[in-house]
C-alpha positions as CSV (number, residue, x, y, z in Angstrom):
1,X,14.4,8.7,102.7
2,X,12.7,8.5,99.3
3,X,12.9,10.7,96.4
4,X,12.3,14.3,97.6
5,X,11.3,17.5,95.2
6,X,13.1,20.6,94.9
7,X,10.7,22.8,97.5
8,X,11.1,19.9,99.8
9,X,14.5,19.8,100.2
10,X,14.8,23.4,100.7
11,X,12.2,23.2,103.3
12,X,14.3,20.5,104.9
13,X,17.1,22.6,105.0
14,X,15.0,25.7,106.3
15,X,14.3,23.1,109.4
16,X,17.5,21.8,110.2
17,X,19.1,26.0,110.5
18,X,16.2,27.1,112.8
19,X,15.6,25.4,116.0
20,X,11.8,24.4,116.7
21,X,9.8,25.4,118.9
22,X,6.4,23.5,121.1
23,X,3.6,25.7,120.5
24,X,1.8,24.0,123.2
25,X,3.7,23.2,126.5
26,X,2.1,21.1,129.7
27,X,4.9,22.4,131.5
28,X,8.1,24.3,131.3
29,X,11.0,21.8,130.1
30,X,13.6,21.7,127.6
31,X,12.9,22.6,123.9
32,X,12.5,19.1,122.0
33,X,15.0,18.7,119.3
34,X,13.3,17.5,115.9
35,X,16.0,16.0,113.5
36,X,15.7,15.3,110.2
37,X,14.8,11.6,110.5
38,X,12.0,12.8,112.4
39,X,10.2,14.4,109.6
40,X,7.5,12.8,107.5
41,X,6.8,14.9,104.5
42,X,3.3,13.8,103.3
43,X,2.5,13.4,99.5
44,X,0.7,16.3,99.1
45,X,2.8,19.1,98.6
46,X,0.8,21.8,100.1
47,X,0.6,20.4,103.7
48,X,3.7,19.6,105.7
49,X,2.8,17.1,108.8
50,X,5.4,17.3,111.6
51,X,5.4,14.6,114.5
52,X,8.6,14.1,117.0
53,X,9.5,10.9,116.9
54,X,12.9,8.8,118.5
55,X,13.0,6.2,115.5
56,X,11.6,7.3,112.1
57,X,8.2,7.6,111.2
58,X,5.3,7.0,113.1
59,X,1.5,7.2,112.5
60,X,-0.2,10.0,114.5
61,X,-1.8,8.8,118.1
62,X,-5.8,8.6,118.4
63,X,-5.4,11.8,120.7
64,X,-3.8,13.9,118.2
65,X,-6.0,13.1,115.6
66,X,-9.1,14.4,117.8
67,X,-7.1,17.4,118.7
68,X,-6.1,18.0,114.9
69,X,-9.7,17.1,113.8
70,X,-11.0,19.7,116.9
71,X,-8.9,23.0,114.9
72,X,-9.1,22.9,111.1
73,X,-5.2,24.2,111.3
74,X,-4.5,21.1,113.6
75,X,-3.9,23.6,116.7
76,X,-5.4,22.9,120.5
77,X,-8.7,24.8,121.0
78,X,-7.9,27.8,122.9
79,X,-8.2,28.1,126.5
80,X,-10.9,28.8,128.9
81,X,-9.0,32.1,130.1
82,X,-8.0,33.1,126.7
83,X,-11.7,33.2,125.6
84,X,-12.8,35.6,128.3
85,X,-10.0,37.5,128.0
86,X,-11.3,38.4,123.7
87,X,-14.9,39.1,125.2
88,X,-13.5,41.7,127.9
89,X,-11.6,43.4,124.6
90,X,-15.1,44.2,123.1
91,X,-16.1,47.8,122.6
92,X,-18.9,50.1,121.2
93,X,-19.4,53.4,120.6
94,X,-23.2,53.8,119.5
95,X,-24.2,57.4,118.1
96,X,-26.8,59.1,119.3
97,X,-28.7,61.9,117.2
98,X,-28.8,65.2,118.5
99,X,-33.0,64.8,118.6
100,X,-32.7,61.8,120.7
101,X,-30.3,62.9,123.6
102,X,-32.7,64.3,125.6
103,X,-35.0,61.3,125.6
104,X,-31.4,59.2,126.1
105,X,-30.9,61.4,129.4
106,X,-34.7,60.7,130.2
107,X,-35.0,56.9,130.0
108,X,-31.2,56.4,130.6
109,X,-31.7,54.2,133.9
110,X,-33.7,51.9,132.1
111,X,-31.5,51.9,129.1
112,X,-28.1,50.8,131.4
113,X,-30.2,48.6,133.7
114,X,-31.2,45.7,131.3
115,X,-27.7,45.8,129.6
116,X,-25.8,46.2,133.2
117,X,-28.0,43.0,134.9
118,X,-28.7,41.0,131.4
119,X,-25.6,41.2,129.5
120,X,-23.0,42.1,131.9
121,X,-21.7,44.5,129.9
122,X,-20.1,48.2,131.4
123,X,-22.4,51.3,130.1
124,X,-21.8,54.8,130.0
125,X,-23.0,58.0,128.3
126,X,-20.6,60.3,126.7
127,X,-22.2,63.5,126.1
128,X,-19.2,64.9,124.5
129,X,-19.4,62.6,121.6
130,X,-23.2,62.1,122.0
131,X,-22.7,58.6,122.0
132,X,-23.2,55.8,123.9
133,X,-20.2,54.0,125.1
134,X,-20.6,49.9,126.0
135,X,-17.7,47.7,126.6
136,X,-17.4,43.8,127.9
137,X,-16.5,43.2,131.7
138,X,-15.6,40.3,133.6
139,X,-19.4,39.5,133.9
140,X,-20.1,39.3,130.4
141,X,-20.5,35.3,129.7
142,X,-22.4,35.8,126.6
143,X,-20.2,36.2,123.2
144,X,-23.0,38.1,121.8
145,X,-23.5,40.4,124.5
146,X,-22.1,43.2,123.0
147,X,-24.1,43.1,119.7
148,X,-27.0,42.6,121.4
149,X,-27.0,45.7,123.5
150,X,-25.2,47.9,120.5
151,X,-28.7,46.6,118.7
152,X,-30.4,47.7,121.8
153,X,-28.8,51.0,122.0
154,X,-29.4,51.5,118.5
155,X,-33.1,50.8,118.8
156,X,-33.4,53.7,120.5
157,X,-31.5,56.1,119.0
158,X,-33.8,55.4,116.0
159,X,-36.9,56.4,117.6
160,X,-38.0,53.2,119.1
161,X,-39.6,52.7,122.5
162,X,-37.3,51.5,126.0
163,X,-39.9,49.0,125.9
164,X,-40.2,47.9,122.6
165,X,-36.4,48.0,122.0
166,X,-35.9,45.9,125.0
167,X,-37.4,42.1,123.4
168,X,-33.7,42.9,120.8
169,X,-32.5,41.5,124.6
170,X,-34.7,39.0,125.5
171,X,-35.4,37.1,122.2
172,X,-32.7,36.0,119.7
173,X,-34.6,36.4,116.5
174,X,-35.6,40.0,116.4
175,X,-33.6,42.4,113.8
176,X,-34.1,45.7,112.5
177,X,-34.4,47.1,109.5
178,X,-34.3,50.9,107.9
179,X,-34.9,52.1,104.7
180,X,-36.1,55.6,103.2
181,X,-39.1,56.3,101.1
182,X,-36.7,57.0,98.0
183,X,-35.3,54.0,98.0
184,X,-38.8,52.5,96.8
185,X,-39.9,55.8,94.8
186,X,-38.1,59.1,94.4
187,X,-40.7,61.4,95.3
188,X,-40.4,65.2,96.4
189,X,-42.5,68.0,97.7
190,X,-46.4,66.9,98.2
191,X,-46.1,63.7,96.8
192,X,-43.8,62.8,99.0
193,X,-46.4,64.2,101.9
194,X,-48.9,62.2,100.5
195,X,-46.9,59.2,100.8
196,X,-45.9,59.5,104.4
197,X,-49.3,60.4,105.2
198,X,-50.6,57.0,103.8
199,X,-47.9,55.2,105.4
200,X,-49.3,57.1,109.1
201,X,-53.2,57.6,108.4
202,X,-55.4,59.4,110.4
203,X,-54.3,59.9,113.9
204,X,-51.3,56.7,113.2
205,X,-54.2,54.3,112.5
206,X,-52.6,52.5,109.5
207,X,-49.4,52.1,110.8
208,X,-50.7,51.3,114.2
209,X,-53.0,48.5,111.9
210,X,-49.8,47.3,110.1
211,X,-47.8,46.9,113.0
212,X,-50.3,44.7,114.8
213,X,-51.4,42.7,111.4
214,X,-47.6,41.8,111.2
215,X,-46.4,41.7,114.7
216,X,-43.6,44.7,114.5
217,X,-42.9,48.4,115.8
218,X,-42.8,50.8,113.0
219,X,-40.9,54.3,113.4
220,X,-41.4,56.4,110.8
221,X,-38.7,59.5,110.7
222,X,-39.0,62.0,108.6
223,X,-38.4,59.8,105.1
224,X,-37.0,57.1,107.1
225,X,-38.7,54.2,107.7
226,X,-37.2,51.4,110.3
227,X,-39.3,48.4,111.4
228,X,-38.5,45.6,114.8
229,X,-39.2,42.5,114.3
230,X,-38.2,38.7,112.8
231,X,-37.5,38.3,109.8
232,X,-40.7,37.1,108.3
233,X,-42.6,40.2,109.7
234,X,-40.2,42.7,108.9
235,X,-41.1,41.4,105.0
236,X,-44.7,41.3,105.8
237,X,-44.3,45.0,107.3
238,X,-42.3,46.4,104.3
239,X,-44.5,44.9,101.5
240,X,-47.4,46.5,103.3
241,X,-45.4,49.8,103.4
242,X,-43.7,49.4,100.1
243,X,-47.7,49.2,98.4
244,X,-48.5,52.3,100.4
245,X,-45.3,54.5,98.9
246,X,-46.1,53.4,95.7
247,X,-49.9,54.0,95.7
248,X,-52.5,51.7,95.3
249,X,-54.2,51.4,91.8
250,X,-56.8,54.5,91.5
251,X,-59.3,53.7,94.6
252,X,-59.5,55.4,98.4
253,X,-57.4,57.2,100.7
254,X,-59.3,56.5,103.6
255,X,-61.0,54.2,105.2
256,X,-64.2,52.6,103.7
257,X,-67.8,53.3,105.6
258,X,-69.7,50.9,103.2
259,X,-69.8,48.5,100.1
260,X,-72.6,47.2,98.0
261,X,-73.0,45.0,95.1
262,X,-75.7,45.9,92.5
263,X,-78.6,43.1,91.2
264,X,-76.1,41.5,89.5
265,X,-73.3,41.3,91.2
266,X,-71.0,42.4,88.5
267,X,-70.1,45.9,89.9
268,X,-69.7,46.7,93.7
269,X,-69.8,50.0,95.1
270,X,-67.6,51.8,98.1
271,X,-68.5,54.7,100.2
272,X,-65.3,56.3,102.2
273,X,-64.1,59.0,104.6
274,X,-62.5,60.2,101.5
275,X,-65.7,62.0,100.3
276,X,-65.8,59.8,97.1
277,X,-67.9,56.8,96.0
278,X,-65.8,54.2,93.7
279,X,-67.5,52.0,91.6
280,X,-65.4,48.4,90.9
281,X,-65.7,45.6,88.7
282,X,-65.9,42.7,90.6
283,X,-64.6,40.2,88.0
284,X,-61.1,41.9,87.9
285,X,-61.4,44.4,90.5
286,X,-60.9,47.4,88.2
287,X,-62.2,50.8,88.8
288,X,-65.7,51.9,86.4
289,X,-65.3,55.0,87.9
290,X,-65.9,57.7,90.8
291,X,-69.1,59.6,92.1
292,X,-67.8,63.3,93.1
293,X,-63.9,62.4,92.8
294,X,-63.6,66.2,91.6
295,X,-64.2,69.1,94.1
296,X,-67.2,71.2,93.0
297,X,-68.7,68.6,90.6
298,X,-71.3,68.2,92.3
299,X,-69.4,65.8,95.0
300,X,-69.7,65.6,98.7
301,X,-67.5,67.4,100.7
302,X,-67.1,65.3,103.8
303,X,-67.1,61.3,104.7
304,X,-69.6,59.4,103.0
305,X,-71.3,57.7,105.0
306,X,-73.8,55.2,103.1
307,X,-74.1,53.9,99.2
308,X,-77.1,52.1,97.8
309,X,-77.9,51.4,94.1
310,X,-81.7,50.1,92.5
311,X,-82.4,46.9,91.4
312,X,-81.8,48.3,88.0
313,X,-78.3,49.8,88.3
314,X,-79.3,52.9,87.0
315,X,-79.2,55.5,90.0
316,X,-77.7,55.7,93.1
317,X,-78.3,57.4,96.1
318,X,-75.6,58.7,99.0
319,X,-75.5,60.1,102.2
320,X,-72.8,61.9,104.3
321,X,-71.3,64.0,106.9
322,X,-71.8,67.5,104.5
323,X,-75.5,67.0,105.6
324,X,-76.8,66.1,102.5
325,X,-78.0,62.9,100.4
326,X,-77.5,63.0,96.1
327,X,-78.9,61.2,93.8
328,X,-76.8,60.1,90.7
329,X,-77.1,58.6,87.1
330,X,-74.2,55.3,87.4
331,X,-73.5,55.8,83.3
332,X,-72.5,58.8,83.5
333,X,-71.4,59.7,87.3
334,X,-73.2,62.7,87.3
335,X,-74.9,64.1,90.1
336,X,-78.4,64.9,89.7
337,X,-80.1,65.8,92.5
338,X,-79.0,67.1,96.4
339,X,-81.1,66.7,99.4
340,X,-79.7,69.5,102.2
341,X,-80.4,68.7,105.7
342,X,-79.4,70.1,109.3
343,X,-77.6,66.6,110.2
344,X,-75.3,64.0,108.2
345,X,-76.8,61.5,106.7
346,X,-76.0,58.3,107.8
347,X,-77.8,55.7,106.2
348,X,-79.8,55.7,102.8
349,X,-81.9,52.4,101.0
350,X,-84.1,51.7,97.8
351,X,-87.2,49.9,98.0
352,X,-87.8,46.9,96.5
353,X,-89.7,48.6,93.1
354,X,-86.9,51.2,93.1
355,X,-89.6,54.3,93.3
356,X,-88.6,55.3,97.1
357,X,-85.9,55.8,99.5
358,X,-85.1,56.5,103.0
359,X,-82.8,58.3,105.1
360,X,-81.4,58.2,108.9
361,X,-80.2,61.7,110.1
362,X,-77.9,61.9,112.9
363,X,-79.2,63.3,116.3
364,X,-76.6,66.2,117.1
365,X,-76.3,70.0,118.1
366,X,-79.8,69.7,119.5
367,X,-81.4,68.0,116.1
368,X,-83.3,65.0,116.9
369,X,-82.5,61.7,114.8
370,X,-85.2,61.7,111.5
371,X,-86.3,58.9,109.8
372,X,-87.9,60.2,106.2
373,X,-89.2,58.6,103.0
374,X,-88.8,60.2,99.7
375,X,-90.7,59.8,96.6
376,X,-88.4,59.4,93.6
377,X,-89.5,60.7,90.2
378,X,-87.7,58.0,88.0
379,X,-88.9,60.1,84.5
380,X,-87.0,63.3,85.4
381,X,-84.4,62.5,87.7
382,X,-83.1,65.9,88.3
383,X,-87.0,67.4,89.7
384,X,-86.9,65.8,92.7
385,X,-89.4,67.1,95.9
386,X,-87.6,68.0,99.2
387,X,-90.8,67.4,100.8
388,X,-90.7,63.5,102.4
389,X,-93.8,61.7,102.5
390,X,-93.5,60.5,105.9
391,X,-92.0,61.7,108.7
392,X,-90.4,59.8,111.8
393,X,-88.8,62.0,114.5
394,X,-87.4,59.4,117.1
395,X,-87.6,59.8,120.7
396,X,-85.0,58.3,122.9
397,X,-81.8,56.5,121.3
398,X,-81.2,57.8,118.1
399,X,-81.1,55.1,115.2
400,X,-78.0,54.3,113.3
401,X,-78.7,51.8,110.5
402,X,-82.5,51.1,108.6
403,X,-83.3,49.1,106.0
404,X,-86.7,48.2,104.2
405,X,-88.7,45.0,105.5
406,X,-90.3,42.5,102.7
407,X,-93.2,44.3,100.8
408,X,-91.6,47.6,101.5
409,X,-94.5,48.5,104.4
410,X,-92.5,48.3,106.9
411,X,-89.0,49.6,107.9
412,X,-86.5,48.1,110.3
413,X,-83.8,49.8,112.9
414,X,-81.0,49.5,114.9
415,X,-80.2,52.2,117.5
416,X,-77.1,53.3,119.5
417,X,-78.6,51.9,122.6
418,X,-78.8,48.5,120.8
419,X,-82.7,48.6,120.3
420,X,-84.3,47.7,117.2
421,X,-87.5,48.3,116.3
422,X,-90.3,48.3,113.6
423,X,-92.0,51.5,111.9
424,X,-94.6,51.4,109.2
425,X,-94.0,53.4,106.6
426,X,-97.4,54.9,106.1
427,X,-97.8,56.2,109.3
428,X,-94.8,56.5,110.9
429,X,-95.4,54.6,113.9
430,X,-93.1,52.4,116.0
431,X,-94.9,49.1,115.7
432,X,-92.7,46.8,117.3
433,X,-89.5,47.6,119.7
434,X,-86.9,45.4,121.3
435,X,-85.7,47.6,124.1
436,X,-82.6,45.1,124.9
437,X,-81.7,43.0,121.5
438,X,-78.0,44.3,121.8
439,X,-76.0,45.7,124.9
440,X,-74.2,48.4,122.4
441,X,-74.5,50.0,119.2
442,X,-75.8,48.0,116.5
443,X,-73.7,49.1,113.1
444,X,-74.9,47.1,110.7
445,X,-78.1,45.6,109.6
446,X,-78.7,43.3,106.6
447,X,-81.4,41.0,105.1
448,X,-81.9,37.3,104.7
449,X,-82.4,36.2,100.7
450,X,-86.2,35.6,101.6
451,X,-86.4,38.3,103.5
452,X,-87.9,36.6,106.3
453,X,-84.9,37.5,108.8
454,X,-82.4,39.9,109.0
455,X,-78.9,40.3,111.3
456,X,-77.3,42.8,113.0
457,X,-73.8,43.4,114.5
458,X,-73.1,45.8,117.7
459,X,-70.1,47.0,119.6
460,X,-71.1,44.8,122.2
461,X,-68.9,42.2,120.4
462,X,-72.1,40.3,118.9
463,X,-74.4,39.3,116.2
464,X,-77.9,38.2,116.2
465,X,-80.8,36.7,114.1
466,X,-84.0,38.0,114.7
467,X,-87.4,37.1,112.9
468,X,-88.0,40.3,110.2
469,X,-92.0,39.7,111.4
470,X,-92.4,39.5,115.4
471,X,-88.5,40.7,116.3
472,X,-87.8,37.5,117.8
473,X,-84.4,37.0,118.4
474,X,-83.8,33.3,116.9
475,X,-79.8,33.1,116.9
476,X,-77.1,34.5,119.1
477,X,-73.1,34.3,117.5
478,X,-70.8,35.8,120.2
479,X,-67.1,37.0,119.2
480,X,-64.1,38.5,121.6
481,X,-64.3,42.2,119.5
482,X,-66.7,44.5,118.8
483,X,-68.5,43.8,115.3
484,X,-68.7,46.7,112.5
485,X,-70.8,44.5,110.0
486,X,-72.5,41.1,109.3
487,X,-74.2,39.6,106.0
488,X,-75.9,36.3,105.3
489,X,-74.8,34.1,102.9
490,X,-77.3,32.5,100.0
491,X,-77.1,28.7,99.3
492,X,-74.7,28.3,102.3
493,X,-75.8,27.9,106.0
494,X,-73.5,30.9,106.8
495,X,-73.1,34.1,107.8
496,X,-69.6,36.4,108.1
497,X,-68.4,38.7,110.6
498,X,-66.1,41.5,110.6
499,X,-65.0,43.9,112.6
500,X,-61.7,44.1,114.9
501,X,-60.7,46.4,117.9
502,X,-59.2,49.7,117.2
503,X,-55.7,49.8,116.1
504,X,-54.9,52.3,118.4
505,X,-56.4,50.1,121.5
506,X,-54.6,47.3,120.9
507,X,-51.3,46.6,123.6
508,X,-50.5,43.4,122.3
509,X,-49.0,41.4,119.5
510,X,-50.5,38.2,119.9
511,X,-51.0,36.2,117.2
512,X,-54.4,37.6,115.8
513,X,-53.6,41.0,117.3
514,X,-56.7,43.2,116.8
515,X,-58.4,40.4,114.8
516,X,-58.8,42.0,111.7
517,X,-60.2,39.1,110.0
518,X,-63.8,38.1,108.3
519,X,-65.2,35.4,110.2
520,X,-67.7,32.9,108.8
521,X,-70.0,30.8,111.5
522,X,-72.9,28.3,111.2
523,X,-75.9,29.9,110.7
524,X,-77.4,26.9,112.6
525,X,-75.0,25.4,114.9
526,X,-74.2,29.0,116.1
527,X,-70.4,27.9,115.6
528,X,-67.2,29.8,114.3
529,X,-65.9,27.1,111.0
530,X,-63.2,29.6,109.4
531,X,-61.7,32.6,109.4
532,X,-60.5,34.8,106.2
533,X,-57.4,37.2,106.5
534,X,-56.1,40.2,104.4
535,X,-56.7,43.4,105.8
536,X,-54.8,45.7,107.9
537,X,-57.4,47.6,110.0
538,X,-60.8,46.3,111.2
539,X,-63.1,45.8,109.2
540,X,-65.8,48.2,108.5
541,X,-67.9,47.0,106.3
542,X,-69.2,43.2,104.2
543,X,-71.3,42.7,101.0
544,X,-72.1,39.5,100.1
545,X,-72.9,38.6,96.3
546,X,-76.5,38.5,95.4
547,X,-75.8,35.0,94.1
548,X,-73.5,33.8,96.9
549,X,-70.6,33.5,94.6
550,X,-68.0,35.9,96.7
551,X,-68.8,38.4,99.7
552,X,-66.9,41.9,99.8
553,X,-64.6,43.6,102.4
554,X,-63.8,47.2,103.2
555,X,-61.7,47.9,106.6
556,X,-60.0,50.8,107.7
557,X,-57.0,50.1,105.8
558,X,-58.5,51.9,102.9
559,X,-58.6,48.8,100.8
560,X,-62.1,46.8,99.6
561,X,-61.2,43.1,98.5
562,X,-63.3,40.8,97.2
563,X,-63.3,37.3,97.8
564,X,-64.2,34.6,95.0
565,X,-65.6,31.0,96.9
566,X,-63.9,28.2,95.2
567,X,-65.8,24.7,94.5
568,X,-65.0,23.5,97.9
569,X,-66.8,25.9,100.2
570,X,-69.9,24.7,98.2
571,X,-69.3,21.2,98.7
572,X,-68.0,21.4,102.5
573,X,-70.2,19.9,104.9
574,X,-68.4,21.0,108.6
575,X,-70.7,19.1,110.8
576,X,-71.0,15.7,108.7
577,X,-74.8,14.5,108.6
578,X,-75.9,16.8,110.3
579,X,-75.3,19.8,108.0
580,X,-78.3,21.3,106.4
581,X,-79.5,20.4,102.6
582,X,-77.8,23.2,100.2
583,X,-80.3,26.4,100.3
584,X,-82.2,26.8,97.0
């Protein structure tokens, strides 16, 4: 035997005093005896390779070397038996808050069903240490059976729904995560509030919108926040949550009711259920400043319904649910003048030279929908006349959006029924009707650049073209939800959508869930050629820039983005040849 080292003779020795054992036997038979000769002691010191042999060293069979190469320590895999035997060992104890154990005792056979028939796992509910008890049985074939329902179990006890709780079974890439509200800010007393009011919004509308935009379940507990879903969601989730704790930059609280860019296109204006009226610079989105941000400054005290500015961005004029319109001075945010009425207000516009605007009361508590012009003195903005000079009481469906027709003689208007129809402004009389142009409410009307058409959007989950002359309807662009607004687009053959059903309506998580999205379609071809994501909540309201250089959106998330075109929607020809020379 060659030259052996110190440690290797005294592991020689160790061998030849204790007799060695097969750790692996096919069958009971005589312990082998392993002699000295028998012993190869391989160069590397740190790994000792022993192989039974009758006549000195031999090289290891083809066989051993797959069963060596099958167990990094070179031992058999273990056995079919001994494998179930580890999973029937498995146990979990899952706590259950106190809050939750009567909802556990509620929905308990549906809780122990899926895990008894899925997993094959035993269940049982141990009210003494309010807890839920699972354990591995003979049935459970699935090494991850008992994680999975622990996660299941867990789901729950967290606040989530059997139903909801239940994909942690079915699907493979579902997690959950939890965090609190102070792990992203410390906040305490009503700032914390505030913050888990944002998170929630009216009646659970943002998280109901954030949970569909991202395709997760939200539970929000107390300052605990835990979200269900992959991995990719979760993230999408809490960075939608995370901006909500923290507070957006110095804008709304609530949702937006509309947005309008001035002459220039350099400022853009947002009306909100918030009572306030932001006004934003569009090349950098930051705030100019705020129309009636503080109570009793002459600010509204309900939603604000409707915005519009002159041609001049000097004044603007609002309407909303406090029954009143105001007039204000944009340089300096001051109120100048209030109209009071018995109705909100629900939709205000300028004429095109800027010395006259109208209004659209609501029809409610036995007041009928109004229609009236106002005269604006220009030279001393704060002696206004609460007299209008016309007057247009509507019979029938009550209008909901108006604006002025080309020349200003003339003033078109959608209606809850869907109508829309034609009044002249000197006299006050319908001209022109179109009993049946929609098949729902129309909310939202807008004007072509030449004014020679105009668009509307309904509920009934459509927007048309009609001619701004005879009421013609010329174009038809059908969509699967109902539509909140729709603008036309200068120097492009295209006009964009928005809208989206209600958070709160929507039972599924496909992949556009609630299809909160704006949506731009050929003005021509009358077909859908992209789609433009980033909001939360449907979209209430779209601006588009006077010079066709970006369009604006404001949805029920509270937010208002504004999107720039880059130098390939100007070039882009979807249809080829047949696309349309570039509008001047």
């Amino acid at each position: 035997m060659a030259h052996k080292s110190h440690r290797q003779k005294a592991l020689q020795a160790q061998l030849e005093a204790q007799p060695t054992l097969s750790l692996v036997a096919s069958k009971p038979a005589k312990k082998p005896i392993v002699t000295p000769q028998s012993m190869d002691i391989d160069s590397d010191d740190d790994d000792v390779l022993i192989a039974p042999s009758s006549s000195g060293p031999s090289k290891p069979s083809a066989a051993a070397g797959a069963e060596s190469s099958a167990s990094g320590s070179g031992f058999a895999p273990l056995p079919q038996s001994a494998q179930s035997n580890a999973i029937k060992g498995e146990f979990r104890r899952i706590p259950i808050p106190p809050h939750r154990m009567t909802p556990l005792k509620k929905e308990w056979i549906n809780l122990y069903t899926p895990m008894v028939e899925m997993l094959g796992l035993q269940v049982r509910m141990n009210t003494m240490r309010r807890s839920v008890e699972i354990k591995s049985s003979g049935h459970t074939v699935d090494t991850g059976a008992i994680q999975k329902g622990a996660d299941f179990v867990k789901a729950f006890a967290l606040g989530f729904d059997v139903n909801d709780a239940l994909a942690l079974l079915r699907l493979d890439d579902l997690y959950l995560d939890s965090f609190e509200i102070k792990d992203v800010k410390t906040l305490h007393g009503d700032h914390l509030s505030r913050a888990i009011g944002r998170i929630a919004g009216e009646g659970g509308k943002v998280k109901f919108s954030i949970e569909n935009a991202s395709r997760t379940r939200i539970v929000l507990a107390d300052t605990h926040i835990h979200i269900l879903g992959s991995v990719q969601n979760i993230k999408i989730a809490r960075d939608a949550i995370v901006s909500l704790i923290l507070g957006s930059p110095p804008g709304h609280e609530r949702s937006l009711t509309q947005i309008v860019f001035n002459a220039e296109g350099d400022l853009l204006f947002s009306a909100s259920k918030d009572s306030v009226v932001n006004a934003w610079f569009t090349s950098n989105g930051e705030r100019l400043g705020t129309f009636g941000g503080i109570k009793g400054d002459g600010g509204h005290n309900g939603s604000v319904w409707t915005v519009a500015v002159d041609s001049h961005t000097k004044f603007l004029v609002t309407g909303a649910a406090d029954n009143t319109m105001k007039l204000w001075e944009i340089s300096t945010g001051k109120c100048l003048y209030t109209w009071d009425f018995l109705t909100a207000v629900k939709r205000v516009a300028w004429n095109e030279e800027d010395d006259t605007i109208l209004s659209i009361t609501e029809q409610r508590s036995g007041q009928p929908s109004v229609i009236r012009i106002f005269r604006i003195n220009r030279e001393e903005p704060t002696q206004q006349t609460t007299t209008p000079i016309t007057t247009m009481t509507l019979t029938g469906s009550k209008a909901t959006v108006a604006l002025w027709a080309p020349l200003s003689d003339c003033i078109l208007t959608g209606h809850e029924s869907g109508k829309v129809a034609k009044y002249d402004v000197k006299t006050g009389e319908e001209i022109n009707f179109v009993d049946d142009a929609h098949r729902g409410e129309i909310t939202d009307i807008q004007l072509s650049p030449d004014g020679t058409y105009f668009i509307t959007s309904s509920k009934d989950k459509t927007a048309r073209i009609f001619d701004a002359e005879t009421l013609e309807e010329m174009k038809v662009f059908p969509t699967e939800t109902p539509l909140n607004s729709a603008c036309i687009a200068p120097l492009r053959p295209y006009i964009i959508l928005g809208g989206g059903q209600d958070a709160m309506s929507v039972t599924t998580t496909s992949q556009r869930a609630g299809k909160f999205e704006s949506r731009f379609w050929h003005k021509l071809f009358e077909e859908e050629v992209g789609r433009v994501k980033g909001h939360f909540g449907p979209i209430n309201t779209l601006a588009v820039h006077p010079q066709g250089k970006a369009y604006a959106s404001g949805a029920e998330d509270g937010f208002v983005r504004v999107h720039w075109f880059d130098e390939s929607y100007f070039r882009s020809r979807p249809f080829g040849d047949l696309e349309p020379e570039v509008e001047a």
